[in-house]
N, C-alpha and C positions, 0 to 999 in steps of 0.2 A: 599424397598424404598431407594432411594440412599439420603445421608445425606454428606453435609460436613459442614466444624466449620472451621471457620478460628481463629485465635486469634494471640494476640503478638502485637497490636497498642496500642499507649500511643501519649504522646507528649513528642515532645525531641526537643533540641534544633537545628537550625540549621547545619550542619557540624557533626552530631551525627551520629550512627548507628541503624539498627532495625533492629529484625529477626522474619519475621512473619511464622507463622505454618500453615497447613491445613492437616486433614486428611480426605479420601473418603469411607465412607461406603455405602454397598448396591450395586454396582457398581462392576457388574462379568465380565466383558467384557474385554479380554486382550489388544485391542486395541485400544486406545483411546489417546486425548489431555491433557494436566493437565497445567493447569496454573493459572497468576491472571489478573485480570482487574481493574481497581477503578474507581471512578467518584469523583468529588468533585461537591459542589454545583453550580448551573449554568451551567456547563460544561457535553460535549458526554463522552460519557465511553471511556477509555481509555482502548485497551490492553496491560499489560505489558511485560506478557512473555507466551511462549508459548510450553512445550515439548513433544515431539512426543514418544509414547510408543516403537512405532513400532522402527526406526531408531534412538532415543535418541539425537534427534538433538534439541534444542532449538532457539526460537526465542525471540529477546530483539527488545521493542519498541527503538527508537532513542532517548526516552527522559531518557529511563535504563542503556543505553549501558554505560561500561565503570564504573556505579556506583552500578547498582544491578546484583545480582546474585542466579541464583536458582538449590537448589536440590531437587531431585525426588527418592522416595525410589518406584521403580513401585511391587516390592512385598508387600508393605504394602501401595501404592499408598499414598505416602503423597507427597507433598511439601511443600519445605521453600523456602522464598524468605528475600536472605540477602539484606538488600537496605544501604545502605554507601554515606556519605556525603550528609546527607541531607537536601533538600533547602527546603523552603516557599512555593513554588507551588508542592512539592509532598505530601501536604497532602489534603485527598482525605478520601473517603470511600474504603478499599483493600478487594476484595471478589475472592476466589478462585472457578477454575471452573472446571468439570471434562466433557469432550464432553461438551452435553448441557443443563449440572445441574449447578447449584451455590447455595451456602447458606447464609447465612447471612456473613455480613462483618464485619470486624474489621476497627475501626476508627484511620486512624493517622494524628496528625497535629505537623507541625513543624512550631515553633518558633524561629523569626530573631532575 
């Protein structure tokens, strides 16, 4: 059974930093996507980012670029997602995904 946990949301204040976690168990497949998404209420999911086992290349939404950043331990398959400077509209629900598993989220809200 593949299982992931995300954690590391709180509330912070604007212009703050976060470092969220996620580790993927269950999941024996050496190639595969690892990333995160979020949603906040009213709102489509958003993806944030996106890294590729195979070629280690990363994708950043437009609305990440420049403020977040993620690492990938692909032997123990985890990621973090460093998020910096952060506004009012990134907070959301953050769920990490492996291919096309995800598990529960961690909540972050930022305050102006």
């Amino acid at each position: 059974e593949v299982q992931l946990q995300a954690s590391g949301g709180g509330l912070v204040l604007a212009g703050r930093s976060l470092r969220l976690s996620c580790a993927a168990s269950g999941f024996t497949f050496d190639d595969y996507a690892i990333g995160w998404f979020r949603q906040a209420p009213g709102k489509e999911r958003e993806e944030i980012s996106c890294s590729s086992s195979v070629d280690g290349t990363t994708y950043y939404a437009e609305s990440a670029k420049g403020r977040f950043f993620v690492s990938v331990d692909n032997a123990q398959k985890t990621v973090h997602l460093i998020m910096t400077g952060l506004k009012p509209e990134d907070s959301a629900m953050y769920y990490c995904f492996i291919t096309d598993y995800w598990g529960q989220g961690t909540l972050v809200t930022v305050s102006s």
